[in-house]
C-alpha positions as protocol buffer text, in pm:
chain_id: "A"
residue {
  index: 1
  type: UNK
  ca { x: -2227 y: -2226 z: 5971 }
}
residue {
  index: 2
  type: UNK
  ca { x: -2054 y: -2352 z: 6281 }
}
residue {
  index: 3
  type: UNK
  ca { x: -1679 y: -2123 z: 6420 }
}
residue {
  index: 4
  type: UNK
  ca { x: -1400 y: -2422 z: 6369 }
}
residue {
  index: 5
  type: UNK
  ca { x: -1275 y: -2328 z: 6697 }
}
residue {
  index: 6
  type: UNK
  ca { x: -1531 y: -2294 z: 6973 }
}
residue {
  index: 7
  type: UNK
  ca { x: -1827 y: -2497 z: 6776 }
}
residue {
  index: 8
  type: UNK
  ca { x: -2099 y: -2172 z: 6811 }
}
residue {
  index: 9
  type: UNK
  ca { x: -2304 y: -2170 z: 6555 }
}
residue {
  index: 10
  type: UNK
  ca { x: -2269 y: -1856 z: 6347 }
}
residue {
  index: 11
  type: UNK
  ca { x: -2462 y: -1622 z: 6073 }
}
residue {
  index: 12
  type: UNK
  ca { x: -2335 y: -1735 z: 5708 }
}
residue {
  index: 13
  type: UNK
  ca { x: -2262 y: -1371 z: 5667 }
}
residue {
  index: 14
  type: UNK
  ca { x: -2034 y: -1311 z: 5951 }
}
residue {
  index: 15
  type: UNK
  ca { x: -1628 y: -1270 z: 5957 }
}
residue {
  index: 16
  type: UNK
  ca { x: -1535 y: -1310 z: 6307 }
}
residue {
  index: 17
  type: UNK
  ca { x: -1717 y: -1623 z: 6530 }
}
residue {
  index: 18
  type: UNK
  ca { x: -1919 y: -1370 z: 6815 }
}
residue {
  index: 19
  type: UNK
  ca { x: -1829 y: -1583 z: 7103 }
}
residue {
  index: 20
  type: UNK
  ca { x: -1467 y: -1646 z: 7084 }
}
residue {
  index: 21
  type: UNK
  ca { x: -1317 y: -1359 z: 6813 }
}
residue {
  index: 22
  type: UNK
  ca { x: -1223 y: -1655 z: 6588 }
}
residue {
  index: 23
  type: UNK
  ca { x: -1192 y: -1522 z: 6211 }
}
residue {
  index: 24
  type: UNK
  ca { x: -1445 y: -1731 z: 6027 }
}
residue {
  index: 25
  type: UNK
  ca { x: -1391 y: -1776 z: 5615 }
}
residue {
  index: 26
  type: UNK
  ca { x: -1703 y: -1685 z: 5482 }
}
residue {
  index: 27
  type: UNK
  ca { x: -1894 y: -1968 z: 5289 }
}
residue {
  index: 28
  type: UNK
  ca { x: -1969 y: -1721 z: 4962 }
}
residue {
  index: 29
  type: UNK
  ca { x: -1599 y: -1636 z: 4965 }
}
residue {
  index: 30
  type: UNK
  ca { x: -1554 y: -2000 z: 4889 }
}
residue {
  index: 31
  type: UNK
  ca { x: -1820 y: -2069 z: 4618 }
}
residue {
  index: 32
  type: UNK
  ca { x: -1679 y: -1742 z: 4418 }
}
residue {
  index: 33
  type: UNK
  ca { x: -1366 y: -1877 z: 4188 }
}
residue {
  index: 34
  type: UNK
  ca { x: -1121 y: -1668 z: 4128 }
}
residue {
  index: 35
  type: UNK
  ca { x: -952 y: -1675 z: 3750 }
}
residue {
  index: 36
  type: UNK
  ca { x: -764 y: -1951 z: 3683 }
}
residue {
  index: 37
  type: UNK
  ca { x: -435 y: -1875 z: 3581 }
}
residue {
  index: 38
  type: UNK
  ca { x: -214 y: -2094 z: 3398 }
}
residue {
  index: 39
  type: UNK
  ca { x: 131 y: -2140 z: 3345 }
}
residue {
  index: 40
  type: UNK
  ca { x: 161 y: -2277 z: 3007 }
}
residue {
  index: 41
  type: UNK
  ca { x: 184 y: -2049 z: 2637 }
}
residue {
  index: 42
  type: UNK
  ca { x: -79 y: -1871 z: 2497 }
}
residue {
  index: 43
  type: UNK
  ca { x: -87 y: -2080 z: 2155 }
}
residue {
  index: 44
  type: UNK
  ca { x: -377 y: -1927 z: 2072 }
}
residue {
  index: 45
  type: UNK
  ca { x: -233 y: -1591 z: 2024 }
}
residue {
  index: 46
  type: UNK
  ca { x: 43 y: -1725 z: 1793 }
}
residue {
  index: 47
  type: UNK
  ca { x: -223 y: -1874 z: 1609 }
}
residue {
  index: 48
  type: UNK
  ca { x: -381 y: -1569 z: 1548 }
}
residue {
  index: 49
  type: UNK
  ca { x: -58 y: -1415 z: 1435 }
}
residue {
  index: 50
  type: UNK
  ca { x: -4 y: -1657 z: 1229 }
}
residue {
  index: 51
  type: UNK
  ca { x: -356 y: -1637 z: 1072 }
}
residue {
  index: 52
  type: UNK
  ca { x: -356 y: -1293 z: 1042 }
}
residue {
  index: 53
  type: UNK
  ca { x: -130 y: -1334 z: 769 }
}
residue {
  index: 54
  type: UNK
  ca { x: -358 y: -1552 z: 532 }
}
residue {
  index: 55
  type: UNK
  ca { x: -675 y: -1562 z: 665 }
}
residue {
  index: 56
  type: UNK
  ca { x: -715 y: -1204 z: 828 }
}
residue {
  index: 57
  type: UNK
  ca { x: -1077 y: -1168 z: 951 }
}
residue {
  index: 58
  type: UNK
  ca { x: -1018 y: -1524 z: 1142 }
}
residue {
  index: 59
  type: UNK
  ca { x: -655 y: -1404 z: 1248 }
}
residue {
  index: 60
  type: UNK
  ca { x: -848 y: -1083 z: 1395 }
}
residue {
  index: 61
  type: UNK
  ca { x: -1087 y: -1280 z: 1591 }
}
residue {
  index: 62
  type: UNK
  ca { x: -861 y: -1544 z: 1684 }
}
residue {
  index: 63
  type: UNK
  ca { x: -602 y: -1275 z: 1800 }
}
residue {
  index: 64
  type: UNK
  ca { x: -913 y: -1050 z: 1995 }
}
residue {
  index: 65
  type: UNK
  ca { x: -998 y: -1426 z: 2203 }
}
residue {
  index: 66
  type: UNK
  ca { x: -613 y: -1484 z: 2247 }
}
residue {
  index: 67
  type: UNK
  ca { x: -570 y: -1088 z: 2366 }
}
residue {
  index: 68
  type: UNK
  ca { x: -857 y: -1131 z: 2602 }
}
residue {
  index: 69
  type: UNK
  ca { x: -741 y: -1494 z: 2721 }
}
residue {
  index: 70
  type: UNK
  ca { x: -385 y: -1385 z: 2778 }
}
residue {
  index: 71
  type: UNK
  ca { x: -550 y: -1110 z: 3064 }
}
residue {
  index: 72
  type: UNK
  ca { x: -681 y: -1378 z: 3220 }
}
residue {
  index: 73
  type: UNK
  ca { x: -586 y: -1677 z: 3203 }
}
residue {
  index: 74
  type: UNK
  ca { x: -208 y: -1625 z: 3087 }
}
residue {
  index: 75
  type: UNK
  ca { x: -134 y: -1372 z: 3325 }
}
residue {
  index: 76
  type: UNK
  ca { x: 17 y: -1165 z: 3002 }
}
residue {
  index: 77
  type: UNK
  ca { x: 201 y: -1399 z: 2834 }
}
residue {
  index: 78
  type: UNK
  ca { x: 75 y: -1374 z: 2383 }
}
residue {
  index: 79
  type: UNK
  ca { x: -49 y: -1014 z: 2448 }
}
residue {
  index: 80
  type: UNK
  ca { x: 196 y: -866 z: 2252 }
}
residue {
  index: 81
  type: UNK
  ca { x: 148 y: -1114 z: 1953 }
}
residue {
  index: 82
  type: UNK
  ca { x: -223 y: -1134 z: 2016 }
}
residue {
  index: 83
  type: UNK
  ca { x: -213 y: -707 z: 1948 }
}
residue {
  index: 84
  type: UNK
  ca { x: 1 y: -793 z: 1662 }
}
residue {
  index: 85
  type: UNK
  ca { x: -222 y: -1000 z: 1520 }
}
residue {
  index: 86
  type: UNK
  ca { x: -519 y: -782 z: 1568 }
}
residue {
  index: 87
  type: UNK
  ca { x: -360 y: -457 z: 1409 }
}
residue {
  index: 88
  type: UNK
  ca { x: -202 y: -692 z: 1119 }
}
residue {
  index: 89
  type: UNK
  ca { x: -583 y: -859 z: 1087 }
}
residue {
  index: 90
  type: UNK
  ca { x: -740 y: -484 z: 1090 }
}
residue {
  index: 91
  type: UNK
  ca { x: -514 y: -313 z: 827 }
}
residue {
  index: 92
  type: UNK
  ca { x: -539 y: -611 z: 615 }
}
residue {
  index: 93
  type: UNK
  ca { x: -892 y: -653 z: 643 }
}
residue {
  index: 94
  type: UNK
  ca { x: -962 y: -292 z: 516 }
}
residue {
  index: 95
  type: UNK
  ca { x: -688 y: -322 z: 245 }
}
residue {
  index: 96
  type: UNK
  ca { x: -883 y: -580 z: 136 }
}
residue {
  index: 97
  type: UNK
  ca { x: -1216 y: -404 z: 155 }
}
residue {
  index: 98
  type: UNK
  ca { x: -1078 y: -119 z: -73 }
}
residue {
  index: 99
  type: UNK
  ca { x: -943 y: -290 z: -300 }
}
residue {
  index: 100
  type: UNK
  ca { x: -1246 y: -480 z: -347 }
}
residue {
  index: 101
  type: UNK
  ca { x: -1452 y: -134 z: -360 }
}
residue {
  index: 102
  type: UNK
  ca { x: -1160 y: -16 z: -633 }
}
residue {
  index: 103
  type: UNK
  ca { x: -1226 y: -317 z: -859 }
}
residue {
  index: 104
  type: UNK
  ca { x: -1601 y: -310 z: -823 }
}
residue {
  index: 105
  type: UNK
  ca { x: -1662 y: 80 z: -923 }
}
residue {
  index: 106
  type: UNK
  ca { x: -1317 y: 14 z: -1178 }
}
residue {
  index: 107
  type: UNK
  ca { x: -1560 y: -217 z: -1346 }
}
residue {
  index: 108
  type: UNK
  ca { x: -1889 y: -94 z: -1335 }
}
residue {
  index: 109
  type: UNK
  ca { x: -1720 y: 244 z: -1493 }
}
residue {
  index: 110
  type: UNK
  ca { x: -1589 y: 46 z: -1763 }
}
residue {
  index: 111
  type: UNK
  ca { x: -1880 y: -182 z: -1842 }
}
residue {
  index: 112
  type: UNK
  ca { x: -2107 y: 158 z: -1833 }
}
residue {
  index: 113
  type: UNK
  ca { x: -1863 y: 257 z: -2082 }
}
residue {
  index: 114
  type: UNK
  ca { x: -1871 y: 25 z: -2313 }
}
residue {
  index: 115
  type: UNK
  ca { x: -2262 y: 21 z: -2338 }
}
């Protein structure tokens, strides 16, 4: 790597150009991207609001992408509906699986029963 200032050539790993003091950006600085951030709506968290309500396993992962999507690349913005969405996917998810545990023992009691 070459110090825009004087010209020296200079180690890759080195922040200030030896000959002249010149602060030099270093070239793995560059290559490394920093997150993206945007400025637009996290639609993906209000989608997995939304489908937390009907569909709530897929609301819970949609809303877990949108929570971790809205700390990076939405600086924020959805993370309170993307939490929403996860707690409302979570409690309805394990509603479900009692209910489904209810019926199933309900039902083998009663066919035990009858036979």
């Amino acid at each position: 790597m070459y110090c825009n200032k004087c010209g020296t050539e200079i180690p890759d790993s080195a922040s200030f150009c030896p000959t002249c003091g010149f602060p030099v950006k270093n070239q793995t600085q560059d290559t490394a991207q920093a997150p993206q951030t945007s400025n637009g709506e996290n639609t993906l968290a209000i989608v997995g609001f939304i489908l937390s309500f009907f569909f709530a396993i897929i609301g819970l992962i949609v809303s877990a992408v949108a929570l971790h999507k809205a700390k990076t690349v939405y600086n924020g913005r959805g993370k309170g509906l993307a939490i929403a969405g996860i707690v409302i996917g979570s409690i309805e998810t394990i509603v479900i699986v009692l209910l489904v545990l209810f019926y199933v023992s309900f039902f083998a009691t009663l066919f035990s029963a009858i036979a």
